[in-house]
N, C-alpha and C positions, 0 to 999 in steps of 0.2 A: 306164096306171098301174095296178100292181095293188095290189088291196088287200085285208089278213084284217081280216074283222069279227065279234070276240066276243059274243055275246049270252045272257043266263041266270044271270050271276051273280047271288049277292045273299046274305043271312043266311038261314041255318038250324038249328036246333035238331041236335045229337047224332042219330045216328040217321037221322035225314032223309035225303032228295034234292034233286038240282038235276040240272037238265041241260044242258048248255053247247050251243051253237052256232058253228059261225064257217062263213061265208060270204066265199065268192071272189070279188071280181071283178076283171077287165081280160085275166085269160088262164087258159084251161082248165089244171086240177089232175087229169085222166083217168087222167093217166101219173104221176101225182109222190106222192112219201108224203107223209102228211098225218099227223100228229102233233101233243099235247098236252104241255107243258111246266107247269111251275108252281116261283115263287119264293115263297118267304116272307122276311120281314121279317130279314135279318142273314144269309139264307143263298144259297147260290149257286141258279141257275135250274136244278130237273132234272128231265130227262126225264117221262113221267107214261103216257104211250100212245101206238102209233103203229097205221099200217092202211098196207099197203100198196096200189099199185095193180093189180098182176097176177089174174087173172082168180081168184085162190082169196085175194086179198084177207085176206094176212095179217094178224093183229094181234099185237102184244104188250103188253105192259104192265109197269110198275115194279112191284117185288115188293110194295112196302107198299099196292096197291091193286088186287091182283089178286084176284078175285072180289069186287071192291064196283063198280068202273068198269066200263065199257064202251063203246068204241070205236066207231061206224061212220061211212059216209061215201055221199054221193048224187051219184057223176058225175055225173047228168043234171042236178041243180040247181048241181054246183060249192060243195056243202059238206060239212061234216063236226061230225059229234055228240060231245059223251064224254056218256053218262048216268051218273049217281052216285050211290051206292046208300049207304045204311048210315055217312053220312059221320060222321068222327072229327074232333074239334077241331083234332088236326095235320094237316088235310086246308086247312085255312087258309095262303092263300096266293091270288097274282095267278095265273090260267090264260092261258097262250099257246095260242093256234093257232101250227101252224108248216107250214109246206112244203117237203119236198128234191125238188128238179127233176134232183137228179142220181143216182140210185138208185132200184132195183126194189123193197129191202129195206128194212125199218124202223133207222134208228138214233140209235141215245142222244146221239150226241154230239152238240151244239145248234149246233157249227161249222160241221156239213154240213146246216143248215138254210138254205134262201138265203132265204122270206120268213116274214114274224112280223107277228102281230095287237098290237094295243093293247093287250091283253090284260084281265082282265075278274074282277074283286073277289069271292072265294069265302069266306066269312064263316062258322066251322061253331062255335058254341058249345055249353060243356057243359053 
């Protein structure tokens, strides 16, 4: 059975940091991208970061958090990080971990995601 587990969220002041976690188990994630999603309250789930798996391990990111986040990921343990930097009150929202098992490349669209975390309460006050 596999399963994503988020870990890290919680409340923060403007400004601040968090760093997110999520942890694989039941089947290795070596080969699969590994991405960050996040919904807030009235609005649709989107995208946030992804990391590819190929040996230069791309990343990308959503515009509205690029140079505050940061992406990575530890095949050897079967997890993956977002660190978050400088966070903004519209940074408030649930975080998903996700996984596509079926692509090299990172993408946005959360349909070619096959597995998804519980996801994990990200609290950013002004």
């Amino acid at each position: 059975q596999v399963q994503l587990v988020e870990s890290g969220g919680g409340l923060v002041q403007a400004g601040g940091s968090l760093r997110l976690s999520c942890a694989a188990s039941g089947r290795t994630f070596s080969r699969s991208v590994m991405a960050w999603f996040r919904q807030a309250p009235g609005k649709e789930r989107e995208f946030v970061a992804g990391i590819s798996w190929t040996t230069s391990s791309m990343t990308y990111y959503a515009e509205s958090v690029k140079g505050r986040f940061t992406i990575s990921r530890d095949n050897a343990k079967n997890t993956a990080s977002l660190q978050m930097n400088s966070l903004k009150p519209e940074d408030t929202a649930v975080y998903y971990c996700a996984v596509d098992t079926g692509r090299s490349f990172v993408s946005a669209g959360k349909r070619n995601y096959d597995y998804w975390g519980q996801g994990t309460q990200v609290t950013v006050s002004s």
